[in-house]
N, C-alpha and C positions, 0 to 999 in steps of 0.2 A: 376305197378310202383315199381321200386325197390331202387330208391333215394328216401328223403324228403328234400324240402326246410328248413335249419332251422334258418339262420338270417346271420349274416353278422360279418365278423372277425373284431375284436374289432383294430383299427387304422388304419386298410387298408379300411374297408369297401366293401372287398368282399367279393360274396355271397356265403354259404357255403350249403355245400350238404351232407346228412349222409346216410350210405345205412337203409333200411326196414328191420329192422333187432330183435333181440331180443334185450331190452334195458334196462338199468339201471340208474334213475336218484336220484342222491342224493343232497342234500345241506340241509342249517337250515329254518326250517319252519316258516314261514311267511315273511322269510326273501332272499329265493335265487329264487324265482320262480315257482317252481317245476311245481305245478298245471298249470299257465297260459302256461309254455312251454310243458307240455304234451297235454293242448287241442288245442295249434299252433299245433302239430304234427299230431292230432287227425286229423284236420281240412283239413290241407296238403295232410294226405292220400290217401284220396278218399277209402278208405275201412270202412264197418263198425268194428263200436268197443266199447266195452263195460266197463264203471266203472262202479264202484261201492264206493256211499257217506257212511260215518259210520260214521260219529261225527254229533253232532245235531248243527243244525244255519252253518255248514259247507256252505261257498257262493262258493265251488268249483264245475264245472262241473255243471252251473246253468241249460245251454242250450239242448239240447239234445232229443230224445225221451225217455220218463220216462217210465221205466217195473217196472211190480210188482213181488214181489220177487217172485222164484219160487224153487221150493224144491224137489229135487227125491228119494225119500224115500229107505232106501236100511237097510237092518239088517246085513252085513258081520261082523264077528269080530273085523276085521281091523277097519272099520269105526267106529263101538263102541268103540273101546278104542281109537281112536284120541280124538273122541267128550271127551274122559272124562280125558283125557292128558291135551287139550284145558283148560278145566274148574281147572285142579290144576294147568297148567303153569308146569308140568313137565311130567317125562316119569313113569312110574305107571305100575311097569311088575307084580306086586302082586297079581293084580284085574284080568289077563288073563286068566289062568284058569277056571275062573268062567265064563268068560263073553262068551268064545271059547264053554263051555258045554252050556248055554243059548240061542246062537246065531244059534246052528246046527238045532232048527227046527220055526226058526222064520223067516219072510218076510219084515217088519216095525218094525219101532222104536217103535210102539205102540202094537207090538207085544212082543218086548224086554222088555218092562216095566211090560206087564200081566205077564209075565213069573218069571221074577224077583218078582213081589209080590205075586205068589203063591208058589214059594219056599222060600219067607222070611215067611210064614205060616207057614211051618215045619220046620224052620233052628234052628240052636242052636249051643252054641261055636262059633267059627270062622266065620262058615257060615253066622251068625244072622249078624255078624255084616260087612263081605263083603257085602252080600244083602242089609243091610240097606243103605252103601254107595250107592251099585248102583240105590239104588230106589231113593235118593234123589237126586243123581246127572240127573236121568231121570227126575225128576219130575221141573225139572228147564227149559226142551225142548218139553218134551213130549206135554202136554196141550197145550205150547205156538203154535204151529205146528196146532194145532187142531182149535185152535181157530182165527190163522192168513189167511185172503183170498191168496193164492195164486196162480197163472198162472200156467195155463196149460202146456206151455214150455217158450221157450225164445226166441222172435221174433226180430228179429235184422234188422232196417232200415239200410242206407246206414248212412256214418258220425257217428255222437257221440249216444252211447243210457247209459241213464245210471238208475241203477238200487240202490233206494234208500232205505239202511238197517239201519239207522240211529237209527230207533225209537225200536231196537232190542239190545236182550242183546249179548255179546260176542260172545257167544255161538253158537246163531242162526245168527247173521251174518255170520258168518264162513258155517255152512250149505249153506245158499243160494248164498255161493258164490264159496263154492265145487260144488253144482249145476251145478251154470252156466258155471263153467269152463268145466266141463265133457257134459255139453250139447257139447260147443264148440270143444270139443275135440273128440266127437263121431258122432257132424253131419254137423260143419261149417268147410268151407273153406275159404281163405283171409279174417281171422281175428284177430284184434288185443284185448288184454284183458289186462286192465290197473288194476293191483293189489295194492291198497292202505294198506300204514303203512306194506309195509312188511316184517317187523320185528316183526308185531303181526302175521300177516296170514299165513307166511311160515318162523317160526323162525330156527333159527341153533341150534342144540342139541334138542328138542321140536320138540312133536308131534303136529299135528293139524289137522283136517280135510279138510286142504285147500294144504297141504301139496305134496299128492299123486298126484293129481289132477295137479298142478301147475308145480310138476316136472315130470309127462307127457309130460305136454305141452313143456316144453323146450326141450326134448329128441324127440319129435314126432312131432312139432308141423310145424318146419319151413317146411318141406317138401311140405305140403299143403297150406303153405300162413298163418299161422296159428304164430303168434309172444305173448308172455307175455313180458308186461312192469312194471317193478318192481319201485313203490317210495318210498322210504325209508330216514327220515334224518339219522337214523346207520344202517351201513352196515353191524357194525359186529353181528349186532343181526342177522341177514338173512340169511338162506339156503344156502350153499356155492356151492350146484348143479344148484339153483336158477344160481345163479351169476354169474359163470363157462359159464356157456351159454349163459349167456348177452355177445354179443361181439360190442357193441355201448355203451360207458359210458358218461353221460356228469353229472360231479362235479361242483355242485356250492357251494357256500361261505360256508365257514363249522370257526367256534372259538376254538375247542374243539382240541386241539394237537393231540390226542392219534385218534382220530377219521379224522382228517386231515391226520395223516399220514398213515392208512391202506385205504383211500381211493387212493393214491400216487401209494402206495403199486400193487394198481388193476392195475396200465399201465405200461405194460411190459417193462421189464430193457432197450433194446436193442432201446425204443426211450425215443427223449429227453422231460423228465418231469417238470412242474413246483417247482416253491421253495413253501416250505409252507406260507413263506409268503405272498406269491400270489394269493393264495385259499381264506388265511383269507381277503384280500384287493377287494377279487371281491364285485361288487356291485349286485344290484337285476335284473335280467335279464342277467345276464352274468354266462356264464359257459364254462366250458376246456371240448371240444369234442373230445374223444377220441375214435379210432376204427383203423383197420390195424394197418398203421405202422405211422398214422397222430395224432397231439395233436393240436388242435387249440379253443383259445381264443377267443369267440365269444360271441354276443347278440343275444339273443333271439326272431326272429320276433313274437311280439305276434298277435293272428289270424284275431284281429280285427282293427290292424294297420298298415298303407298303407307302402310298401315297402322303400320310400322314406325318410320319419319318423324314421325306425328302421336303414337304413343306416345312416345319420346325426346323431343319439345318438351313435353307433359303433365306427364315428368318433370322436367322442367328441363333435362337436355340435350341439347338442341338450342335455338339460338335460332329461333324465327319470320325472324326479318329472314336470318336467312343459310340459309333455304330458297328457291331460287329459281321464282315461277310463273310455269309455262307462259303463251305467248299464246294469245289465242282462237284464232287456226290452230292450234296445235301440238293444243289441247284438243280441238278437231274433226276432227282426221286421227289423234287418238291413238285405239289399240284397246285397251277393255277386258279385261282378265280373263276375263270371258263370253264375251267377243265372240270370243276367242281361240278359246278351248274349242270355240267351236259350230262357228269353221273348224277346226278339229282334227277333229273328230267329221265333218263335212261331207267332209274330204280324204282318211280314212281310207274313209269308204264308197264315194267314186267308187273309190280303190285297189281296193278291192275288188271292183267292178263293171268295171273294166278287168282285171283278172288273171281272174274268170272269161268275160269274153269270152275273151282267148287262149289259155284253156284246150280254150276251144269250137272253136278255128280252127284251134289244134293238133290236137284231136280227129279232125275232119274232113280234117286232109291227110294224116294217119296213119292213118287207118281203109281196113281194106281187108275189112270183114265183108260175106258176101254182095255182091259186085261184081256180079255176073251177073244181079240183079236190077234192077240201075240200068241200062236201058237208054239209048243215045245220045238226047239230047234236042236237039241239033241235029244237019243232016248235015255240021256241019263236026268233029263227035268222031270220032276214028278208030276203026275197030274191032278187038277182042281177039279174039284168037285162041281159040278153044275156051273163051270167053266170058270169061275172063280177062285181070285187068288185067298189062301189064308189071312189072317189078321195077323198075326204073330210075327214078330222082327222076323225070324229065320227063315220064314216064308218068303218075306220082302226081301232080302240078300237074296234069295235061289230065282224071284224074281228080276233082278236087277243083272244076275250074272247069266239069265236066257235070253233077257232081253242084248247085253253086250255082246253073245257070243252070235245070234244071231246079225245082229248089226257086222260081225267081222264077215258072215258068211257072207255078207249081201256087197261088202267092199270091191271084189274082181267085178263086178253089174254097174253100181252105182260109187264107184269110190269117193265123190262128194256127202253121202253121206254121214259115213261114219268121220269124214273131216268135220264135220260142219258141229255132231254130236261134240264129240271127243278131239277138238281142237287145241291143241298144245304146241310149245313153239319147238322147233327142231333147227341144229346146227348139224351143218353136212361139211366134211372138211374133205374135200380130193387131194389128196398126197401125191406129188410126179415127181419122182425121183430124178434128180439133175446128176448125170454120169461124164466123168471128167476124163478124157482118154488124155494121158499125157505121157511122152518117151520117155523113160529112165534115166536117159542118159543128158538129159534137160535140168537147170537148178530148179523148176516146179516140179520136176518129176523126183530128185531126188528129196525133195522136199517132200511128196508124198511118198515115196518111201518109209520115212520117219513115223509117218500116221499108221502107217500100213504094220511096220515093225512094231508097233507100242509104245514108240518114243513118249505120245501124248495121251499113255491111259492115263496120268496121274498130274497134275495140274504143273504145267512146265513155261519160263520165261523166254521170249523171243531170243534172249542173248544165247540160252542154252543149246536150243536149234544153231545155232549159228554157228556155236561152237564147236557140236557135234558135227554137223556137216564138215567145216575146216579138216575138222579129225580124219574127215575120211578123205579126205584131197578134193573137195569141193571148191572152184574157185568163184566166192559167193561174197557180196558187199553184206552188208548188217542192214543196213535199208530196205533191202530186195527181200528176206529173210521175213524181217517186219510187214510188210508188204504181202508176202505170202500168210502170215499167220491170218494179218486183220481178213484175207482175200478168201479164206478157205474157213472162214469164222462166216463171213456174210453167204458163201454157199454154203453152211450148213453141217461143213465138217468137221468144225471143230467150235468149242465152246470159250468164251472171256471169263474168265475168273480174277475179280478185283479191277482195280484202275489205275493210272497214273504207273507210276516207277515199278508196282506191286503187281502189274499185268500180267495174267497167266493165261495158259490156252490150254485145252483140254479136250481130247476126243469126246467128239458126241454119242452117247450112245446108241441112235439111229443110222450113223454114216457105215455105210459098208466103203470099202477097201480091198482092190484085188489086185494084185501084181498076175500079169499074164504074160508067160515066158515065149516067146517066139522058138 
């Protein structure tokens, strides 16, 4: 696909089309859209694609497949001193020398840390007290890292997946989302990666660790299908390499003058731009798409409202406020257009794979060509007389069932045959049990524990686990907790019950659980 649908120009009411491109959405938060018209686009795509939540109670990007964060550990100097640029919110060329002599023979961050506190052992002067910076700025990542479950890589379904950091401090959201970008960028193709607030994640002047990574992907990325989408309410806080290579802009409602006018600023002189007061008068779902040499005024189809709907509010009738959206359940249990089709298509061919069996079966209890060749295949078949079958229905069944049991004896000889007779479709499911050896005296272990003891026969809230654990002198965050429930729900050991605030977990009745005592 190299268009996206994205809603309808606001008074004409036609439908508007933007290329697949690198993109940049900006406006005021909670106020121009942002979110709903990047997961319309998401949806649109047909390619997978990955965000990433980082504010907590955030109801954005409810839907989706949920990954668990995941982190590639790496000690280059470079990356050391983003992470700790990140953490002052500035650029920090003093600490480099130390960090570049540290980093020459380490592999992990948890390597970088040993190192650093066996030379604040002998430092003194100077030293003593770079060392100490770097140790406590490690000692903010390092553990957390250690003690967080996560993923082995980043598995990306088709549509939306998205990857919740939320329950993380700065710091480490930034890692696992330098991660996933450089997975992306070292082994996917046609994908999009939706960068949230990035004017934290890839600031302008400011180092980060999401930085390198992001402005890869814009220099390298489109080549193979490979797009960053940037949301940002300032722009000018953001990477201007970032930006540069956004060639899709669409602006929405912005109050702020100075911030209205460098978003202006971003489409090119040579076509014709709106007035600032235009920008500030947009409503929610409206934005000015910009790309080539086109500026168009448009609504935003959102992904779970009928075509029809988002043209009438384009046009002016309909209000926005008196369309009612769906809640994330309803968004998640609702089936698409597609989705419909493809069980259509699906139900019509079992029909017809059921209608010619019983054609096959009719065939068979109605055939009476050459009987005399079908000899008795057990001695419990009667025999015909002058080799002939009776006329009589019950004749015909005792025929029909010598004729089948023979076809079973001939299956170990000729096993296509009786496929070919009596063809019917078969689902074969192989079950391989996934076994989790984890120490007891680990927070995953004492978290299974809990499964293991009964804690989750009966349908139980992540806070409760957490609580219980505390009870027993566990020193355990609420995030990590959470974390284990979603983590041991997707291996299969435990069960979601509900959604949202109301989320419960629940032993499966398939998981065994064995505590094995040394």
């Amino acid at each position: 696909m190299t268009t996206l649908h994205l809603g309808f120009e606001v008074d004409t009411g036609e439908p508007v089309e933007i290329p697949l491109k690198h993109l940049a959405v900006t406006g005021q938060t909670q106020e121009s859209g942002k979110t709903t018209t990047l997961e319309a686009l998401v949806y649109r795509a047909g390619v997978p694609a990955i965000a990433f939540v980082t504010k907590r109670g955030e109801a954005s990007f409810a839907g989706g497949n949920r990954l668990a964060p995941y982190f590639r550990d790496r000690a280059d100097w470079q990356f050391v001193t983003s992470i700790i640029d990140a953490t002052l919110q500035e650029k920090n060329k003093f600490l480099r020398p130390w960090i570049m002599k540290i980093c020459r023979t380490t592999r992990t961050l948890a390597e970088v840390h040993q190192e650093v506190r066996k030379a604040l052992v002998k430092a003194k002067g100077i030293n003593e007290g770079v060392y100490t910076q770097l140790d406590a700025y490690l000692e903010l990542i390092v553990p957390e890292i250690g003690r967080t479950p996560l993923a082995a890589g980043v598995s990306l379904r088709p549509g939306l997946n998205v990857m919740d950091v939320s329950g993380y401090q700065a710091a480490m959201q930034m890692l696992f989302v330098r991660s996933a970008i450089d997975w992306v960028n070292e082994r996917e193709h046609g994908v999009v990666t939706v960068v949230p607030e990035a004017w934290e994640f890839v600031p302008e002047g400011k180092n980060s660790p999401v930085k390198a990574g992001a402005v890869e992907l814009v220099r390298k990325g489109a080549g193979i299908g490979n797009f960053i989408w940037v949301d940002s309410q300032d722009m000018a806080g953001v990477d201007k390499v970032i930006l540069r290579g956004c060639t899709v802009w669409l602006i929405g409602v912005q109050r702020e003058a100075n911030e209205i006018r460098r978003n202006l600023a971003n489409i090119p002189a040579n076509i014709k731009r709106p007035k600032p007061g235009q920008i500030a008068e947009l409503e929610r779902g409206q934005f000015y798409a910009c790309w080539k040499d086109r500026t168009v005024k448009v609504y935003v189809q959102p992904a779970w409202m009928p075509a029809d709907e988002a043209r009438r509010i384009a046009l002016g009738e309909l209000s926005v406020d008196r369309v009612k959206r769906p809640t994330a359940a309803e968004r998640s249990n609702a089936v698409t257009s597609e989705q419909a089709e493809a069980l259509r298509a699906e139900n019509q061919q079992l029909k017809q794979r059921i209608r010619a069996l019983e054609e096959t079966l009719d065939g068979l209890r109605s055939s009476n060509s050459k009987p005399a060749a079908v000899p008795p295949a057990d001695p419990r078949d009667p025999p015909y007389p002058n080799g002939h079958p009776a006329s009589d229905t019950g004749d015909l069944e005792k025929l029909y069932q010598a004729i089948k049991r023979r076809l079973i004896q001939e299956l170990p000889k000729d096993p296509e045959v009786i496929r070919i007779v009596l063809s019917q479709p078969e689902l074969q499911v192989r079950v391989e049990r996934k076994v989790l050896e984890i120490k007891g005296d680990t927070p995953q272990g004492r978290f299974a524990q809990l499964i293991a003891e009964g804690f989750f026969d009966q349908p139980m809230p992540a806070n409760a686990a957490f609580m219980e654990l505390r009870r027993r002198g566990a020193s355990i965050a609420m995030p990590s907790v959470s974390n284990f429930c979603r983590s041991f729900a997707t291996d299969g050991y435990l069960l979601i019950e509900g959604s949202g605030k109301g989320q419960k977990y629940q032993k499966a009745p398939a998981a065994k659980v064995r505590i094995l005592e040394d």
